[in-house]
C-alpha positions in Angstrom: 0.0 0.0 0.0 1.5 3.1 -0.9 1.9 6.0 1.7 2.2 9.3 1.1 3.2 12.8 2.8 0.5 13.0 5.8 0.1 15.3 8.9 0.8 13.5 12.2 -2.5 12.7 14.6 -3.1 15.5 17.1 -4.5 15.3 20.1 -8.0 17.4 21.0 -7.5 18.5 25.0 -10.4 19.8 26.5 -12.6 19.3 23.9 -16.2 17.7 24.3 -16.3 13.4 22.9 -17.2 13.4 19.2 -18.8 10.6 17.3 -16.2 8.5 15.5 -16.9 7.7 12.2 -16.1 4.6 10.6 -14.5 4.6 6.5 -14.7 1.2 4.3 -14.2 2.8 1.3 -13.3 6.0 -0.7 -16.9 6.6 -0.7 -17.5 7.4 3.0 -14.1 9.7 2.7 -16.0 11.9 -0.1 -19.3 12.1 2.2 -17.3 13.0 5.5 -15.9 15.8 3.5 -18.9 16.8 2.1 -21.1 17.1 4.8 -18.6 18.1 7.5 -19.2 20.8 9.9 -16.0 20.4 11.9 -13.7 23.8 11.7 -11.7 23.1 8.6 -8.2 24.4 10.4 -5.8 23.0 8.4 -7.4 22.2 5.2 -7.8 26.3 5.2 -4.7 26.5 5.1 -3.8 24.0 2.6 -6.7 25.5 0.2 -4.8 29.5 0.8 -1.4 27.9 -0.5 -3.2 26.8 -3.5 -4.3 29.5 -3.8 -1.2 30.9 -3.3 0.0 28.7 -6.4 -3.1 30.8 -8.5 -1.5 34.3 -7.7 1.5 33.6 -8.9 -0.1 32.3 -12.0 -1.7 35.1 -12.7 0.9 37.6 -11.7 3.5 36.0 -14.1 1.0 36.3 -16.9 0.5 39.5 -16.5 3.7 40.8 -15.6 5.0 42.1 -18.9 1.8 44.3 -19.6 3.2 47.5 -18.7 6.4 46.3 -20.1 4.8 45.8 -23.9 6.2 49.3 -25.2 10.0 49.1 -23.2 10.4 45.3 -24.7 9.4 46.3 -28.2 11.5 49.3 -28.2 14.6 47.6 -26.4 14.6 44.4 -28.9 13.2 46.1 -31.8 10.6 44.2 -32.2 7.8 44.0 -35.0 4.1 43.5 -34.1 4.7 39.2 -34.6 7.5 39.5 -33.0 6.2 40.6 -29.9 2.8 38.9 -30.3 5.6 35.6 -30.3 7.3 36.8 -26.9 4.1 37.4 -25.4 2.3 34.5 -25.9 5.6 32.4 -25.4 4.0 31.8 -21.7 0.6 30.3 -23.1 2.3 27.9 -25.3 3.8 26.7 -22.4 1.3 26.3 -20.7 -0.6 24.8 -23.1 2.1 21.5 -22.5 2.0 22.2 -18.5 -1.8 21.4 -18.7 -1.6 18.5 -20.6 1.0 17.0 -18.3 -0.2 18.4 -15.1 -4.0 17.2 -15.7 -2.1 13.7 -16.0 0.5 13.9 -13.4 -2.3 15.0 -11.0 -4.3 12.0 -11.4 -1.8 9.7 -11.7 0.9 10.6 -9.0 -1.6 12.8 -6.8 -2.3 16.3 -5.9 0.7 16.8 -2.9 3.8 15.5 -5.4 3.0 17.5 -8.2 2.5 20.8 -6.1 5.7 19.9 -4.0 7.5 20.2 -7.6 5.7 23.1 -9.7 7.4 25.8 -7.8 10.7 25.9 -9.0 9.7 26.4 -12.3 8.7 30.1 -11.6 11.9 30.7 -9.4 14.4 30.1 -12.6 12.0 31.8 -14.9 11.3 34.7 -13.2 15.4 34.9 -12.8 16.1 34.3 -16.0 13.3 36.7 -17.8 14.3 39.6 -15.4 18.0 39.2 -16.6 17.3 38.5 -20.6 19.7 39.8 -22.8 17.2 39.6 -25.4 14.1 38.4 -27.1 14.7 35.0 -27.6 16.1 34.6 -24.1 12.8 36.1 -22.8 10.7 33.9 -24.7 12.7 30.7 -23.1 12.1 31.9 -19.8 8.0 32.6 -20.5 7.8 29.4 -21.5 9.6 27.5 -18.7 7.1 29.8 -16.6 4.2 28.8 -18.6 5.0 25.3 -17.9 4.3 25.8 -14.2 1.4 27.7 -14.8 0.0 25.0 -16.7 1.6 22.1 -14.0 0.1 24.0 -11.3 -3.9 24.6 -12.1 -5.0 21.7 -12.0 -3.3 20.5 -8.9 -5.3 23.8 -7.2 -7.9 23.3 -8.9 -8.3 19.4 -7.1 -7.1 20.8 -3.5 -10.3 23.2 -3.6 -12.7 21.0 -4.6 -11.3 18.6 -2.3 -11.0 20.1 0.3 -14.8 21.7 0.8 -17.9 20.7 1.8 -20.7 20.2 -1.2 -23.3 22.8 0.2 -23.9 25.9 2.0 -21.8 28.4 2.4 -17.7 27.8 1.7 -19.2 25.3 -0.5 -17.3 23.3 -3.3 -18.1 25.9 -6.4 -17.7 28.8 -4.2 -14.2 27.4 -3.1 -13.1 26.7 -6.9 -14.6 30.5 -7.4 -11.9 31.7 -5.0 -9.7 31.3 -7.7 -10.9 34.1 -9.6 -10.8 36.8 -6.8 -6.9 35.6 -6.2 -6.2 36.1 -9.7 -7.3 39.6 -9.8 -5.6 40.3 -6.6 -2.3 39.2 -8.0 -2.9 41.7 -11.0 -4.1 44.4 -8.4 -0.5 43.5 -6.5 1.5 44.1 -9.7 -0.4 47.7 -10.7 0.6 48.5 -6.7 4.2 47.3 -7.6 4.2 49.1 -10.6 3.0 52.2 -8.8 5.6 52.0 -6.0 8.1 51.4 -8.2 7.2 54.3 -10.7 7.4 56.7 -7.5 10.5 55.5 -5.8 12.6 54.9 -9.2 14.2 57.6 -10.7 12.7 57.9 -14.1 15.6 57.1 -16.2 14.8 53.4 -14.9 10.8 53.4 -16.2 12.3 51.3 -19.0 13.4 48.8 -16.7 10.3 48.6 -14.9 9.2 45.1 -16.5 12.1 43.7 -15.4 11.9 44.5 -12.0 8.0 43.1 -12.3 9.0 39.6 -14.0 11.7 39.3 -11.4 10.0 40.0 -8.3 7.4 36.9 -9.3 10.5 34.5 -7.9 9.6 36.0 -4.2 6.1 34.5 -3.5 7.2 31.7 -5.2 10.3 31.0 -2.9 7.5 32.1 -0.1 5.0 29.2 -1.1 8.3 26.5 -1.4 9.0 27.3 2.0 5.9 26.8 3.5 3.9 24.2 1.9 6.4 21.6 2.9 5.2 22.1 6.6 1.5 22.2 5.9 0.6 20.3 2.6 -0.9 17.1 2.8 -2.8 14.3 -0.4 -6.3 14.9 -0.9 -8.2 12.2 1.1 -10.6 11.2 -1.4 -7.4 11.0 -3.6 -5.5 8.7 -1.1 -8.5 6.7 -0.3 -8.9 6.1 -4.0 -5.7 4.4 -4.2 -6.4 2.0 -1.1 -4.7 4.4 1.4 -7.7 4.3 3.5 -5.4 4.6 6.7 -3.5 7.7 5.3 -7.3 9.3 4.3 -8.0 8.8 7.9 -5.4 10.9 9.5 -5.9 13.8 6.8 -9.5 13.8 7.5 -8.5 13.7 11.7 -6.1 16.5 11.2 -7.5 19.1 8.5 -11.0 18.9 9.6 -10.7 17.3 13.4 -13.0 14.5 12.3 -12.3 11.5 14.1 -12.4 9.1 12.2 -11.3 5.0 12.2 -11.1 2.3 9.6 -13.2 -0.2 9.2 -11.4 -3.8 10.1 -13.2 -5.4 7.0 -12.4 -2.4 4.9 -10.6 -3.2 1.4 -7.6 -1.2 1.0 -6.7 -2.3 -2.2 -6.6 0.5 -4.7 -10.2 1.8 -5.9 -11.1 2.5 -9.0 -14.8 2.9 -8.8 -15.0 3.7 -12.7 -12.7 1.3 -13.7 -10.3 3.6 -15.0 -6.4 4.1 -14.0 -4.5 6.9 -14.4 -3.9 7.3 -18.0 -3.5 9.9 -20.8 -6.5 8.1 -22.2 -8.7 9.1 -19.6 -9.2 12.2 -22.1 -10.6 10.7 -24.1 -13.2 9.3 -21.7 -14.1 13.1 -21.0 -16.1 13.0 -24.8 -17.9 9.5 -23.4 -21.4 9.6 -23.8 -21.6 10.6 -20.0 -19.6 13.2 -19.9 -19.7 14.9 -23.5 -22.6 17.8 -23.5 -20.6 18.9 -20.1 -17.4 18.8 -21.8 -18.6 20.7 -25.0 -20.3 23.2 -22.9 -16.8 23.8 -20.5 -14.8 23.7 -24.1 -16.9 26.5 -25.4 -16.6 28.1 -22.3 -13.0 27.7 -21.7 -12.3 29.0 -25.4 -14.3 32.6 -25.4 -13.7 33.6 -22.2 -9.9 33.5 -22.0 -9.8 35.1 -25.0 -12.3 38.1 -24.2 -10.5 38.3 -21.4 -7.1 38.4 -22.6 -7.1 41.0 -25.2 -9.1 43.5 -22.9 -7.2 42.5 -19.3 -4.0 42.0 -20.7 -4.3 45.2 -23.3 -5.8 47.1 -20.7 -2.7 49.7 -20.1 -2.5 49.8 -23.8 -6.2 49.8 -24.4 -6.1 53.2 -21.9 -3.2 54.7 -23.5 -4.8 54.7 -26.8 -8.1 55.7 -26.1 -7.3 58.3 -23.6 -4.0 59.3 -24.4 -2.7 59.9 -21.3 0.5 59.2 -18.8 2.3 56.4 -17.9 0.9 57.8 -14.3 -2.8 57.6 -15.6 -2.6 54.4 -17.5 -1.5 52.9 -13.8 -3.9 54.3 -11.8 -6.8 53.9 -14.1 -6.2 49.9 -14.4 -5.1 49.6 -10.8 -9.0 51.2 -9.9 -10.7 49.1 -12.8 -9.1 45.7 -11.2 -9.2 46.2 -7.8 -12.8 48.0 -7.5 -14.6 46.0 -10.2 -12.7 42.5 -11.4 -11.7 41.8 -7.7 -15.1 43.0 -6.5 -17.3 40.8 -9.1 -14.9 37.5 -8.2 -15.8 37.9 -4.3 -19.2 38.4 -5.7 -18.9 35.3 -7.5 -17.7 33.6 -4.3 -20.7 34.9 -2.1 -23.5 34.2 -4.2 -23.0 31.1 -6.1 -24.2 29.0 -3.1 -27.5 30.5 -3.4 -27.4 31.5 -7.0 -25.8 28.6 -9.0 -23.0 28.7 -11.4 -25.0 28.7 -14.3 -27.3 31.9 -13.7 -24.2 34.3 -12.4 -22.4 33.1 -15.8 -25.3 34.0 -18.4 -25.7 37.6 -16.3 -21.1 38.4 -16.6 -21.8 37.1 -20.1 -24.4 39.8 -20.9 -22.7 42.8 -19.1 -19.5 41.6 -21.5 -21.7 42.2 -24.7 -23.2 45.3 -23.6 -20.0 47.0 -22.3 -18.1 45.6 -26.1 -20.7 46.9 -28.1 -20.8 50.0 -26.6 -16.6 50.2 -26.4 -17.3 49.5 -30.2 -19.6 52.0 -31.0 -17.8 54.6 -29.4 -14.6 54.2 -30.5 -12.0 57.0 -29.7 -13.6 58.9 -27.3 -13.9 62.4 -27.9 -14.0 64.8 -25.0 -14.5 64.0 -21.4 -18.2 62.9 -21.3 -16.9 59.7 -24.0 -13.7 59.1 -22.0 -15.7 58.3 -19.0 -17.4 56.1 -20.8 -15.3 54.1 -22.1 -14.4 53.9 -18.6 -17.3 52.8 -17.5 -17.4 50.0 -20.2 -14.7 48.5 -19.4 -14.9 48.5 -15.8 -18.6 46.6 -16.4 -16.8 44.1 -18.7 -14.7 43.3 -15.7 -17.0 43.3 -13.1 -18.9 41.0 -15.6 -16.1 38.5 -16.1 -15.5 38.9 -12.3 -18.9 37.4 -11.2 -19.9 35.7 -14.4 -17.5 33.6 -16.4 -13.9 34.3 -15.3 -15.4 32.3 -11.9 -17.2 29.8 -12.8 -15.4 28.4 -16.1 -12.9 27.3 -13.9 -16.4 25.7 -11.4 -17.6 23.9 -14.6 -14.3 22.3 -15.3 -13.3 21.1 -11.7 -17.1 20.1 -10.6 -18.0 18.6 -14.2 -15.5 15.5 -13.4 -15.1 13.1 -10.5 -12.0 13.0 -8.6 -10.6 10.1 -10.4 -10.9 12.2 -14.2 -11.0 15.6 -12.0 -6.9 16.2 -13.2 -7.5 15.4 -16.7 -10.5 17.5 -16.9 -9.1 20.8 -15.8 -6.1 19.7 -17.7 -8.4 19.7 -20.8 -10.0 23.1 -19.7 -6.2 24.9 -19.1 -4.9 23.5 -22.5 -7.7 25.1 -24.5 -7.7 28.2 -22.2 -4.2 28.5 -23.2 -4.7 27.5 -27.1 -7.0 30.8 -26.6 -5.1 33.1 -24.6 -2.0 32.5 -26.8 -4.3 33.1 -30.0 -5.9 36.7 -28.2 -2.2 37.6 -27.0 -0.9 36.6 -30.4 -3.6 38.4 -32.2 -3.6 41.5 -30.3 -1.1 43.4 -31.6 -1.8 42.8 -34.5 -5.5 43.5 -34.5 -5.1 46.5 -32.7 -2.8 48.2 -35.5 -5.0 47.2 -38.1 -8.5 47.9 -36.7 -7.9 50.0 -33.6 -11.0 50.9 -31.6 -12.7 48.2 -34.5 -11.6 45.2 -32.6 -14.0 45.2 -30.2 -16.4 43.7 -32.8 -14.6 41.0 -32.8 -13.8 40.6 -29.0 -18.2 40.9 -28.9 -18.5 37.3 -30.4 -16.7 35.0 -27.1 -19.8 36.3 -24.6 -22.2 35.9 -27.8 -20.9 32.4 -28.1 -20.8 31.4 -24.3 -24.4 32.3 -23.8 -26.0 30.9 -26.7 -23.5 27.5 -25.3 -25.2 27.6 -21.6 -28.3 28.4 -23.5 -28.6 25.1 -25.5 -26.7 23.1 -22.6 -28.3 23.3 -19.2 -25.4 21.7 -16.9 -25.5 23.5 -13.3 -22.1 22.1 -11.0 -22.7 23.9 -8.2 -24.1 21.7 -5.5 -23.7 18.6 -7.2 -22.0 15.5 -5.7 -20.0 14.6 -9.0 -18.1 12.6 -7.0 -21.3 10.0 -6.4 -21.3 9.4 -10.0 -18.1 7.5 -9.0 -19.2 5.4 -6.5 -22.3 4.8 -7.4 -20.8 2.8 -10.7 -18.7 0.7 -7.9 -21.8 -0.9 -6.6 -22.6 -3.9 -8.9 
C-alpha cells in the first residue's frame, strides 16, 4: 500500500467526545468531507497555498503588460515579434496542462504541487536578466509550464478540500480562484505604482524587469511553506487503497475522528474502472460526460480570450483611447481591477451558493456584450463625457467577467468531473484556455494596429458564443456531488 506525505494525529484536550466515524471505502471519505461541519483548520490553510499557487499564475501572466512598449523598443521588435514573446508563456502552458492534468491524477495532488514551484523561481530569474528576445521567450515558457503544471493541482485541492453545500461550499471554493487572480494583478499595478514613484525615471524602461523578477519572491515564499503544511487529498489517497492515510488527513485538517473499518478493502479503488492514464481524455467526450465537456470547451475558449485581449491590453487599451501618462494608465487599471474585477470574483464567491454557477455566468456574459458593443460603437472617445465612458465600459466588462464567467469556467471544469478524471479535466479546460489566450495575446497586436478601436467587434462574439453555449446546454455544477457518479458505478 502506498503512503504518502500526511500530517501526524493530534490530540484534541479539553474538547467535548465526538462521534467517530467509521470509513470502508473512498466513498465514506467523499461524504465526510462533504457534509462536515468540523472547523476546517488545516485544510484552510492548505486550500490559501493553493491559492497561493493561483497568484502567482496570474501575476507572471500578467507581468509584462506594462512592459509591452520598453520590450518592443529595447529588442526592436515587430508586431509578430512581440505577439511571439508574449504569448511564449501560453504555449507553455498549453504543455503544462496536458501533463499536469495527468500527473495530478496519476501521481496525486501533494507531489505535483511539491514540484511546480521551481519552475517560476528560474523563470522569473532568467526573464528579469534576458539579454534579449529569444532569451525572454525561453524563460516565458519555462514559466508557462508551471502555470499549466500547477492549475490543475489547485484546482483538485479546492474541490477537495470543501464541503458540497452551503456556504464555503465546493463551487464557491473553486470561485476563490478568480478573486486571487485579480488580486495578484491588483499586487502588480501596486508594484508598478511604488516602483514608478520611488525609481528615478531614467529606470521606467526597466520597470518590467523588476516586475518579471519579483514573481521568484512569492514563489520561494510558497516552497518554503507548503512543505510544513501540505498534505494528499483524502478522497485521492483513499482512492488508491490508502484508506489509513485518508483517515489521518481527514482527523487532522478537519478534526473529524475518524477509524477504519477492520473489514475495509484497501486495495486501490477504481470505482469507474479507469487508471490513471493519458487516455482518460478521451473518456471526457464518453457519452456521460460529452454535452458537459462541450459546454466547458466553449466556455473555456471565449472567455480567455475576451479576457485576454481587454485585461491583458488594458494599459494599452487606456493609453490609446485616452492618451494619457504612464501615471494615468497605472492608476486607471489599478482602480478598474481592484474595485470591479476583484469585486465581481468575491461576488462570484458569495452568491454562487444560493445562485448557481450557471445563472451568475449568463448575467457576466451579458454585461460583457453590452460594455463591447458600446466600447465599439464609441470608438475613440472624444471629450470628457466619451472618455468616462469608455471607462465605464470596461470597468462593467470586468465586473462582468469577475462574477460571471472568469469564476465559474474554472467551477464547470473542476465540478464537471469526478476526482478520479478531476486532473485530466481541468487539464483539458487549461490546454484550450491557453490555445486561446495565446491566439488573443498573439492576435492582439496585430489587430489593434489594423483595426484600432474596430476590434471590439470582434472581441463581442466570445460572450455571444458562451451564452448561446449555456443556453442550448443546461449543466448546473454547483451543488452537485460529482463525485457520487463515481461510486455509485462501484456498486454492482
Amino acid at each position: 500500500m502506498t503512503q504518502f506525505p500526511l500530517y501526524s494525529d493530534r490530540e484534541y484536550a479539553g474538547e467535548p467526545p465526538q462521534e467517530v466515524h467509521t470509513i470502508s471505502n473512498a466513498a465514506d471519505v467523499s461524504n465526510l468531507v462533504n457534509n462536515s461541519t468540523q472547523a476546517r483548520n488545516n485544510a484552510r490553510i492548505i486550500m490559501a497555498i493553493a491559492l497561493g499557487g493561483v497568484f502567482l499564475d496570474a501575476y507572471d501572466l500578467g507581468a509584462l503588460a506594462f512592459g509591452v512598449k520598453d520590450i518592443t523598443h529595447q529588442f526592436n521588435l515587430s508586431p509578430k515579434g512581440l505577439g511571439l514573446v508574449l504569448s511564449a508563456i501560453t504555449f507553455g502552458a498549453i504543455i503544462g496542462a496536458i501533463i499536469g492534468g495527468y500527473l495530478t491524477d496519476k501521481i496525486g495532488r501533494y507531489r505535483v504541487f511539491m514540484a511546480d514551484m521551481f519552475f517560476f523561481v528560474f523563470a522569473a530569474i532568467l526573464g528579469a536578466c534576458a539579454p534579449n528576445a529569444e532569451v525572454l521567450g525561453i524563460s516565458r515558457f519555462i514559466m508557462g509550464l508551471g502555470i499549466g503544471i500547477d492549475l490543475p493541482v489547485a484546482m483538485a485541492f479546492l474541490a477537495e478540500f470543501s464541503r458540497l453545500k452551503g456556504k464555503g461550499n465546493k463551487a464557491a471554493s473553486v470561485a476563490m480562484w478568480c478573486p486571487t487572480w485579480y488580486a495578484a494583478i491588483t499586487v502588480s499595478y501596486i508594484l508598478v505604482l511604488a516602483l514608478f514613484y520611488s525609481l528615478p525615471p531614467s529606470h521606467n524602461e526597466y520597470l518590467w524587469r523588476y516586475i518579471v523578477g519579483f514573481g521568484a519572491v512569492p514563489a520561494l515564499i510558497i516552497i518554503l511553506i507548503r512543505k510544513r503544511y501540505m498534505t494528499e487529498s483524502p478522497i485521492w489517497a483513499a482512492q488508491q487503497g490508502d484508506l489509513e492515510g485518508a483517515a489521518k488527513i481527514l482527523r487532522s485538517a478537519w478534526n473529524i475522528p475518524v477509524k477504519v473499518a477492520a473489514d475495509a478493502d484497501t486495495t486501490a479503488q477504481e470505482p469507474t474502472k479507469r487508471t490513471a492514464s493519458w487516455k482518460n481524455y478521451a473518456v471526457l467526450w464518453d457519452n456521460h460526460f460529452r454535452s458537459r465537456t462541450v459546454l466547458t470547451s466553449v466556455m473555456s475558449f471565449v472567455s480567455p480570450f475576451a479576457y485576454s485581449a481587454i485585461a491583458f491590453g488594458l494599459p494599452i487599451i487606456i493609453s490609446t483611447l485616452f492618451e494619457q501618462s504612464l501615471l494615468t494608465t497605472i492608476l486607471a487599471s489599478l482602480v478598474l481591477n481592484l474595485c470591479f474585477a476583484f469585486t465581481g470574483g468575491i461576488a462570484a464567491v458569495k452568491l454562487v451558493p444560493y445562485l448557481g454557477s450557471r445563472g451568475m455566468t449568463l448575467a457576466g456574459y451579458g454585461c460583457q456584450l453590452v460594455a463591447l458593443i458600446g466600447l465599439a460603437l464609441v470608438g475613440k472617445p472624444e471629450g470628457t463625457q466619451e472618455a468616462v465612458l469608455c471607462f465605464g465600459l470596461l470597468a462593467l466588462f470586468l465586473l462582468g467577467q469577475g462574477f460571471g464567467p472568469g469564476a465559474h469556467t474554472m467551477v464547470y471544469a473542476s465540478l464537471s468531473y469526478p476526482s478520479s478524471i478531476r486532473g485530466v479535466g481541468v487539464g483539458l479546460n487549461q490546454t484550450i484556455t491557453r490555445v486561446s489566450s495565446t491566439l488573443a495575446l498573439f492576435l492582439f497586436p496585430i489587430l489593434i494596429s489594423t483595426l484600432g478601436e474596430g476590434l471590439f467587434w470582434v472581441i463581442a462574439l466570445s460572450p455571444v458564443i458562451g451564452i448561446l453555449a449555456l443556453l442550448l446546454i443546461r449543466w448546473e455544477p454547483s451543488g452537485y456531488d460529482i463525485d457520487a457518479e463515481d461510486f455509485a458505478r462501484q456498486q454492482p
